[in-house]
N, C-alpha and C positions, 0 to 999 in steps of 0.2 A: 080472434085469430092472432091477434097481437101477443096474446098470452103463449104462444105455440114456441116462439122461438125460445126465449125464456127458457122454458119447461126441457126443451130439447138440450139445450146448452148444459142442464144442468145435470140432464142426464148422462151428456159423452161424458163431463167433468165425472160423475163419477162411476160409471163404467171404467175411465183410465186411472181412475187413483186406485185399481188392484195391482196394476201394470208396475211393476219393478225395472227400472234400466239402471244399468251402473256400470261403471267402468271394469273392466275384467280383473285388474291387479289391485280394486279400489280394497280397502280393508271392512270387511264385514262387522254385524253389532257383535259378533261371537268372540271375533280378535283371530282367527285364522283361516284365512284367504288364497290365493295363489303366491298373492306377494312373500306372505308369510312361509309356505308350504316349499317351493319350488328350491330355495337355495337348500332345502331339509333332505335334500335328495340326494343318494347316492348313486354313481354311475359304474356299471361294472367295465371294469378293465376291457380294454382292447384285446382284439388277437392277431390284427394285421392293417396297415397302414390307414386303407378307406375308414377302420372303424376308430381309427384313431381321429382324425380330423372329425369324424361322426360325434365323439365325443368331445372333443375340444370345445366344438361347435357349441354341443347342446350346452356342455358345464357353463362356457360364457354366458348365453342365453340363461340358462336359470338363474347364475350367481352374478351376473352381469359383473365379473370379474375381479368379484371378492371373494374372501373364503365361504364356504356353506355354513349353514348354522349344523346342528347336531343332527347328525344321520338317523330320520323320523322314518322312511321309508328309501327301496331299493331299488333301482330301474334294472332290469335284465333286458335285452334287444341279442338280435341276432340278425346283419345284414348281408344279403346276398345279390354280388354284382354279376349282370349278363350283357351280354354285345350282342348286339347283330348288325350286318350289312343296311345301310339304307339305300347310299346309288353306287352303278356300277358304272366304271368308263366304258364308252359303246368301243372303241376303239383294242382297248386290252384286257377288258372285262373283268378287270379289278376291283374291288369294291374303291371308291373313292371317299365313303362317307358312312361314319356309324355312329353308334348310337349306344350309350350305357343305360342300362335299367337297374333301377337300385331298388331291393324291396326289403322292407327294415319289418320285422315284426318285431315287438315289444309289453312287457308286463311290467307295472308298477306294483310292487306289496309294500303291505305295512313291515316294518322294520322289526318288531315289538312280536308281533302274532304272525306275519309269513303268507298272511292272506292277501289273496291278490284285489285291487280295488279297479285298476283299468289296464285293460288287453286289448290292442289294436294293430294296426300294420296298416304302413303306409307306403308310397311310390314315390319313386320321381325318376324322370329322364332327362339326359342332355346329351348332344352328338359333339362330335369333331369330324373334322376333314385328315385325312390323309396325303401326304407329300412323297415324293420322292427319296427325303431325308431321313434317317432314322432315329435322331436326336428330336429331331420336331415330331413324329409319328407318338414317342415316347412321351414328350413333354403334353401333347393334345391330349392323349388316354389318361393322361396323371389328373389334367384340368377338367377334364371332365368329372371324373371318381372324384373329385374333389366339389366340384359343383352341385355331384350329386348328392352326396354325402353333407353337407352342408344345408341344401335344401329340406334332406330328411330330416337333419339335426332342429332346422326350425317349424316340420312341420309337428313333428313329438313335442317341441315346448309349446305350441300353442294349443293342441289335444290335452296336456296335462296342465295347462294354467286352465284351462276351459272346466274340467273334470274338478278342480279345487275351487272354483269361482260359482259351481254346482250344486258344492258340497252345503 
């Protein structure tokens, strides 16, 4: 029986030496990775405020605030913001509190060929309160859209470091 452990031990060892773990932006034997890939990306133009913070967001996130290398491939997105009411005052039956839903769908293509390699769509939420004020009402809807839009911005970079870390 003493033999048993042994035998076993040597067996997990090598059941786990098929197992691969690596860091997501680590650099592959290939030489192109997320690290490599993501500043390679181009971001299409905004069309209105939230998607501009949307993009800011993400470009920082990929290029971590340098220039991109040569545009390898194209990101298209298309984000669409909703409200709704969460609580109402019992008193004046106002809503007091809402809530922005941001839904972002998005395609990455090759740049070269036009083919699409990952298409997804993602969420995010965040509320504000409501005042009496309408500078503060104004400034809460802005932080939020902004919240949210940012959120999206880092949930798309980590979907396309993931899809290149795949590759």
């Amino acid at each position: 029986m003493s033999w048993l452990r042994p035998l076993a031990a040597l067996a997990v060892t090598l059941a786990l030496a098929g197992c691969q773990v690596r860091p997501l932006y680590a650099t592959p034997p290939d030489g192109v990775g997320a690290a490599q890939a993501l500043p390679a990306i181009a971001v299409d133009p905004p069309l209105n405020r939230p998607e501009q913070v949307f993009r800011n967001r993400l470009l920082f996130g990929l290029r971590g605030g340098g220039e991109g290398a040569a545009n390898a491939y194209s990101l298209g997105y298309r984000l669409i913001l909703g409200e709704a009411a969460l609580g109402v005052e019992p008193v004046t039956g106002t809503p007091a509190s809402y809530q922005i839903i941001g839904n972002l769908s998005f395609i990455l293509k090759d740049a070269r060929t036009g083919a699409a390699l990952v298409q997804d769509r993602v969420t995010s939420m965040a509320s504000f309160n409501r005042s009496t004020q309408d500078f503060a009402n104004i400034r809460a809807r802005r932080d939020a859209e902004d919240r949210v839009s940012e959120t999206l911005a880092e949930l798309v970079e980590v979907r396309l470091a993931a899809f290149f870390a795949e590759r």
